[in-house]
C-alpha positions in Angstrom: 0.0 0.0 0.0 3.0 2.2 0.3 2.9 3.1 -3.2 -0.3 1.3 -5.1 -3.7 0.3 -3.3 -5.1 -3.3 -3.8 -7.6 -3.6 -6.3 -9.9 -4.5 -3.7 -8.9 -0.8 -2.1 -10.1 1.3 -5.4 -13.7 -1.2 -5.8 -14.1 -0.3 -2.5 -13.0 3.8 -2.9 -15.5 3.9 -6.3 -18.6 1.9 -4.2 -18.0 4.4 -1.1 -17.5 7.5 -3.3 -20.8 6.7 -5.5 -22.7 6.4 -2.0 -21.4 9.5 -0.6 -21.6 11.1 -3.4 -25.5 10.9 -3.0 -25.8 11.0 0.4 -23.8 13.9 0.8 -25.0 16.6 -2.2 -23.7 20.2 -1.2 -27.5 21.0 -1.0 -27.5 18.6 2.2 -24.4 19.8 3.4 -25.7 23.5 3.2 -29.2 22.0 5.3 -26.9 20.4 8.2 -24.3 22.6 8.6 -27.1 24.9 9.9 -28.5 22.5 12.6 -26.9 22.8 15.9 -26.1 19.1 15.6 -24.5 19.4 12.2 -25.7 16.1 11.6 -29.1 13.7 10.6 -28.7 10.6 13.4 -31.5 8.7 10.7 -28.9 9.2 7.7 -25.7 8.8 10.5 -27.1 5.0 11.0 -28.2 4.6 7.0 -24.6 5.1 6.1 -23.6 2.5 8.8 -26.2 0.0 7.9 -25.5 0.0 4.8 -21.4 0.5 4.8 -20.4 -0.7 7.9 -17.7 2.6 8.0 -17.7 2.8 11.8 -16.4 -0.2 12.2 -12.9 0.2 9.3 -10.6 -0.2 12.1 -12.1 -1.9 14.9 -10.8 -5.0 15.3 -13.6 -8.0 14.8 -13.0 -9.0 18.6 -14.4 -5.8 19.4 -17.2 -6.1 16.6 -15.6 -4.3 14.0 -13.9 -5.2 10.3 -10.8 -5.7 11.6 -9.4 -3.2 8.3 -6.1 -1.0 9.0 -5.3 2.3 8.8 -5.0 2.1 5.5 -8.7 1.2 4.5 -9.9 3.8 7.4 -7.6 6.8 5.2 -9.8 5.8 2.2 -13.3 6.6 4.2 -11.7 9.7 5.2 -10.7 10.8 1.5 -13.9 10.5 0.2 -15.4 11.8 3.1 -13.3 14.6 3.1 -14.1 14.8 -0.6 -17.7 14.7 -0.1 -17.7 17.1 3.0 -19.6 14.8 4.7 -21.3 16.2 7.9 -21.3 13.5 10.5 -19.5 12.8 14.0 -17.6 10.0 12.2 -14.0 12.1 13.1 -15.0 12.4 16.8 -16.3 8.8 17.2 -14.4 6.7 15.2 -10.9 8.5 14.3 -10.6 9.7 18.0 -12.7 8.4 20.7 -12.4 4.3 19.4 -8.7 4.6 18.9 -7.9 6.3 22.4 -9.9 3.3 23.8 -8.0 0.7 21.5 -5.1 2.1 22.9 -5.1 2.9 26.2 -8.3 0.6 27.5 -8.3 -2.7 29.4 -9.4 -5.9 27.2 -13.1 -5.6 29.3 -13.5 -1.6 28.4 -13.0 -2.4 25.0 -15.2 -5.1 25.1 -18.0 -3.0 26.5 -17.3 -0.1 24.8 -16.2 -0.2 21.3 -19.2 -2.5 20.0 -21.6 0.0 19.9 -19.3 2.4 18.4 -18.5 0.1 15.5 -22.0 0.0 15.5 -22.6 3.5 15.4 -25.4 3.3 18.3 -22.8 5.1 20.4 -21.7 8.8 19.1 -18.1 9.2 21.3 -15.5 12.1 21.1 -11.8 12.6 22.7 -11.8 16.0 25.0 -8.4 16.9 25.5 -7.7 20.3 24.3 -8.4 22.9 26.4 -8.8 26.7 26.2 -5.4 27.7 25.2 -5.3 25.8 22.3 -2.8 23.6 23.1 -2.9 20.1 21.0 0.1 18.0 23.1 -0.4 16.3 26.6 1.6 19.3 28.7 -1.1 21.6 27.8 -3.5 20.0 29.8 -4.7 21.3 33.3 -8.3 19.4 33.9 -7.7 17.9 37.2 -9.4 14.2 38.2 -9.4 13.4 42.2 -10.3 10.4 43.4 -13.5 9.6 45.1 -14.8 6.0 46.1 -14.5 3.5 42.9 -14.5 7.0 41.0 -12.8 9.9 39.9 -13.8 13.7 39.9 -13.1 15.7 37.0 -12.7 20.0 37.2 -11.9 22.3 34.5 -12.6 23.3 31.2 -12.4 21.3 27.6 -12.5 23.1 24.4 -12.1 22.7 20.7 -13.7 19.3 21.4 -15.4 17.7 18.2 -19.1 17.4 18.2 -18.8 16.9 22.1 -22.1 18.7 22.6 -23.5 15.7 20.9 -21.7 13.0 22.1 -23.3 10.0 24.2 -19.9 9.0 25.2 -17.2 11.4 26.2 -13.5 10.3 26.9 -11.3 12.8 28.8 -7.8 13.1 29.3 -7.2 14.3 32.5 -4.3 14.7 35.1 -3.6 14.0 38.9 -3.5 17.3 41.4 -0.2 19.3 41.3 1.2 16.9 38.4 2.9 18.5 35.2 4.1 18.0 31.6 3.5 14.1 30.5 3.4 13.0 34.0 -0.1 11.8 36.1 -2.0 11.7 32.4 -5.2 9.4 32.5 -8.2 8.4 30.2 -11.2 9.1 31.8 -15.1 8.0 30.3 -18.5 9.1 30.9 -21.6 9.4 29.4 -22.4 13.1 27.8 -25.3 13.5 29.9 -23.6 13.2 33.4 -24.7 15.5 35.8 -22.4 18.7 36.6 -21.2 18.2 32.8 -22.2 21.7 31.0 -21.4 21.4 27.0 -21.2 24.3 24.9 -21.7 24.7 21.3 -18.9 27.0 19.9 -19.5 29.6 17.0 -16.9 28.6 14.3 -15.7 29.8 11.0 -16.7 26.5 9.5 -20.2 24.8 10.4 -19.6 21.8 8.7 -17.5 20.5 11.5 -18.6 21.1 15.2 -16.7 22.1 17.9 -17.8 22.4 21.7 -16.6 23.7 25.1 -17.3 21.5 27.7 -17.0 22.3 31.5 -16.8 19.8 34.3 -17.8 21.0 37.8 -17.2 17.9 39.9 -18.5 15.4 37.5 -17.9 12.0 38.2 -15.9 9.5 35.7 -14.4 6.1 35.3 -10.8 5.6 34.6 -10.0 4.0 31.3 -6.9 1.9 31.4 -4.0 2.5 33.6 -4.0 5.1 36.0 -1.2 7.6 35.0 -0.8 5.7 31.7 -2.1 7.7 29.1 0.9 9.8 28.1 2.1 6.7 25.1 -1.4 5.9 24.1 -2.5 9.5 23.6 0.5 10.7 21.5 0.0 7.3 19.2 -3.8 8.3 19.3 -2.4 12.0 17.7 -0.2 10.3 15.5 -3.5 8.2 13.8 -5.3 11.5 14.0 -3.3 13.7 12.5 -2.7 11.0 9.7 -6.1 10.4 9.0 -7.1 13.8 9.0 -4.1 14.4 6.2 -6.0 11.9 4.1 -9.4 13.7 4.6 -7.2 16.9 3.8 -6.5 15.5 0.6 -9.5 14.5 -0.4 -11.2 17.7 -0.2 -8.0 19.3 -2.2 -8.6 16.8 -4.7 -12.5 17.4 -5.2 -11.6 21.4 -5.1 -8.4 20.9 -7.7 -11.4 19.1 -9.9 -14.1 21.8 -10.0 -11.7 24.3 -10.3 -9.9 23.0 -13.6 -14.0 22.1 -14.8 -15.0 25.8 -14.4 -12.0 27.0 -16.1 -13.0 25.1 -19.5 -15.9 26.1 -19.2 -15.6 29.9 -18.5 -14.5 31.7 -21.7 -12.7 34.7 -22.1 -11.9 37.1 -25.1 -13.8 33.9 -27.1 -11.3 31.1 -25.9 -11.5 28.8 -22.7 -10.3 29.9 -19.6 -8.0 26.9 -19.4 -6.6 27.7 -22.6 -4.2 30.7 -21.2 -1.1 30.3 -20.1 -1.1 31.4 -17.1 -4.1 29.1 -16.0 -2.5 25.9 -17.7 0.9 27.0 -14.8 -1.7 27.6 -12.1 -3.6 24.2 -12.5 0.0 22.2 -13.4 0.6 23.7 -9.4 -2.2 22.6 -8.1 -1.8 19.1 -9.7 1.9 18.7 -8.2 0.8 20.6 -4.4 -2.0 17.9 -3.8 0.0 15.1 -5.4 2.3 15.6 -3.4 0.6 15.7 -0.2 -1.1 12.5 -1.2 1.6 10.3 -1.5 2.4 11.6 2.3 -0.7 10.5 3.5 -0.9 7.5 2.3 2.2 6.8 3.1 1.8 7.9 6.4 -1.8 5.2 7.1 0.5 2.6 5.6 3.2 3.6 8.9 0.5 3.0 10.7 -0.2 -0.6 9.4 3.3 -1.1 9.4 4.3 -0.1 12.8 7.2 2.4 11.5 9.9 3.3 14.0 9.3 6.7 12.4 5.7 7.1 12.7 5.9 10.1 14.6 7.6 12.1 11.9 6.1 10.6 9.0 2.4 11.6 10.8 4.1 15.1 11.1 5.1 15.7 7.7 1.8 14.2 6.3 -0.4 16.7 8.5 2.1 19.7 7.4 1.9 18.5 3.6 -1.7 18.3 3.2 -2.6 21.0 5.4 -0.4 23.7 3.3 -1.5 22.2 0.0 -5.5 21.8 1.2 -5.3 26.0 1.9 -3.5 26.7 -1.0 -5.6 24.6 -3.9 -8.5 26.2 -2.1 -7.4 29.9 -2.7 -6.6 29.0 -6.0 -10.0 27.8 -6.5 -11.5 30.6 -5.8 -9.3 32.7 -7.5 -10.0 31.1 -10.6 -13.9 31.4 -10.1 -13.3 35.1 -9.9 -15.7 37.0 -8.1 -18.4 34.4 -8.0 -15.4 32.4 -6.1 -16.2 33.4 -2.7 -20.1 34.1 -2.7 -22.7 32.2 -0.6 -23.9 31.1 -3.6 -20.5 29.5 -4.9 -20.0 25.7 -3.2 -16.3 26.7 -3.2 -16.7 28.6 0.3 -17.6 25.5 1.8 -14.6 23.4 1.2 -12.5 27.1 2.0 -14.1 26.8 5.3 -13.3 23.2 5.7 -9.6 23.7 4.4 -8.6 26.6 7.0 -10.2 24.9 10.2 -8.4 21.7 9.2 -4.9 23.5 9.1 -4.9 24.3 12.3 -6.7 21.1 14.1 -4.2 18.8 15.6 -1.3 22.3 14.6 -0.9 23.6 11.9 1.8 23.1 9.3 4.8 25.1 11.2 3.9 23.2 14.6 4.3 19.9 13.0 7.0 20.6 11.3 8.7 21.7 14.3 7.7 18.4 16.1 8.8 16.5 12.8 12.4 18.3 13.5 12.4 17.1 16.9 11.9 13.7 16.4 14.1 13.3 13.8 17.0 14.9 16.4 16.1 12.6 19.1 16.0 9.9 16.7 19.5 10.9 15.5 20.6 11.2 19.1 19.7 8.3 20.1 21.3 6.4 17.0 
């Protein structure tokens, strides 16, 4: 997979795109992304019914397909590429793989089959109201009390957490700092003292929400103290995967801009005929190419278990996020002044493009991390 997908892959890219494709029109997408929710829950279990996507990379212990990371960066392409509005990011990308990695053999077995499902909406809180995406950044406190914990402070930035039945928390012990006294914490989203927040964003089509927790009680997933190593590998697969959705929206953008500019003449010869425009679309081409072949090579470190997954997940996240911005400005450029009109559908994926850069860090951050771990790397070696 490192440089072709299986046949099987691109049958099952064209069946998922077709599906998506008209489940997913930008009339639809216009209709949710104005809902508080941002999603239908009747069309959420439809899609899972009928394409089993919750469950890509669960394993089949846990009633899943048992699929890699691989398979899982395809659903998030074409996803990306349809600007799909749905909690699938929160749920399945974050929430399932915190609990695949830092949960004991009976949490998983009580808590990832109705995820897989898609009965259960989860979502990861662990950002908090500096904006911080690493583990040192958090400051929500969790005390024990009885055969529980209590949980105070604030989580923000948190996907589609004012929907969420299941909320997982990363939280730390009193007066501990940095990567030390990090735990996994779960409750459900209705738990008394737990006040969630929709947050007003520049782009609708993905929700974000602020939760605070005033003494609300929770249940420790996994090891207490333990969740420094399965939270940064949990970052890793996120960041990846949401490369790969990067790249599919570049791609469907790239698309409609190079359509529009046959189409649209100009002094009585097609747009795409100029010079200029033939340079403009030959950089688009080579920018999202590019950042392609780093995020699939990035799901297929994942598979693989690469020593240098942290790196590789860097530089995919950096790539895609630079080249999803960019095709998008160019897009709209090349729609001229229709290009960035309510009316236009290229706003949308605008929207989508700029939030994405900065979720998980933007390009600079990650290329600063991907410096880092190359040094240590070296150092070590």
């Amino acid at each position: 997979m490192r440089f072709s997908f299986t046949s099987e892959q691109e049958e099952f890219r064209s069946g998922l795109r077709r599906s998506l494709e008209a489940q997913s029109s930008t009339a639809e997408v216009r209709r949710l992304m104005e809902t508080d929710a941002g999603f239908d829950r009747e069309r959420w279990h439809k899609i899972n019914r009928e394409l089993g996507l919750s469950a890509i990379h669960i394993p089949e212990a846990y009633g899943g397909s048992g699929f890699g990371c691989g398979e899982l960066a395809i659903v998030l392409e074409e996803m990306g590429r349809a600007l799909l509005c749905a909690p699938y990011f929160s749920s399945v990308v974050l929430a399932a793989t915190a609990i695949m990695k830092a949960g004991t053999e009976a949490q998983k077995q009580a808590l990832l089959p109705a995820i897989a499902a898609g009965d259960t909406l989860a979502t990861l809180a662990f950002a908090e109201d500096e904006g911080r995406w690493d583990a040192a950044g958090v400051t929500l406190t969790a005390t024990p009390s009885g055969a529980a914990y209590r949980l105070e402070g604030t989580k923000s930035f948190v996907l589609d957490g004012h929907t969420a039945d299941l909320v997982v928390v990363l939280a730390r012990r009193p007066s501990s700092s940095g990567e030390d006294g990090l735990s996994f914490f779960t409750l459900p989203g209705e738990t008394p003292g737990l006040e969630r927040r929709l947050l007003k964003t520049m782009d609708p089509t993905r929700k974000l929400a602020r939760l605070h927790f005033s003494s609300v009680e929770a249940t420790l997933l996994g090891e207490l103290g333990g969740a420094s190593a399965p939270f940064a590998r949990t970052m890793q697969q996120a960041a990846i995967c949401l490369a790969n959705e990067m790249v599919g929206g570049a791609e469907k953008l790239r698309e409609a801009a190079l359509d529009y500019a046959k189409m649209r003449m100009q002094f009585g010869r097609s747009l795409a005929s100029f010079q200029t425009m033939k340079h403009k679309q030959a950089d688009m081409l080579v920018d999202v190419e590019l950042a392609k072949s780093a995020a699939y090579y990035a799901a297929a470190a994942v598979d693989e278990d690469d020593d240098d997954l942290p790196a590789i997940a860097s530089l995919a996240k950096a790539s895609a996020a630079e080249a999803y911005l960019q095709t998008a400005i160019h897009a709209i450029q090349i729609h001229g002044g229709i290009g960035f009109t309510w009316d236009n559908d290229t706003h949308l994926w605008f929207k989508r493009a700029k939030s994405s850069e900065i979720l998980f860090g933007d390009a600079v951050y990650h290329r600063e991390l991907m410096m880092q771990r190359w040094a240590q790397q070296g150092a070590a070696a």
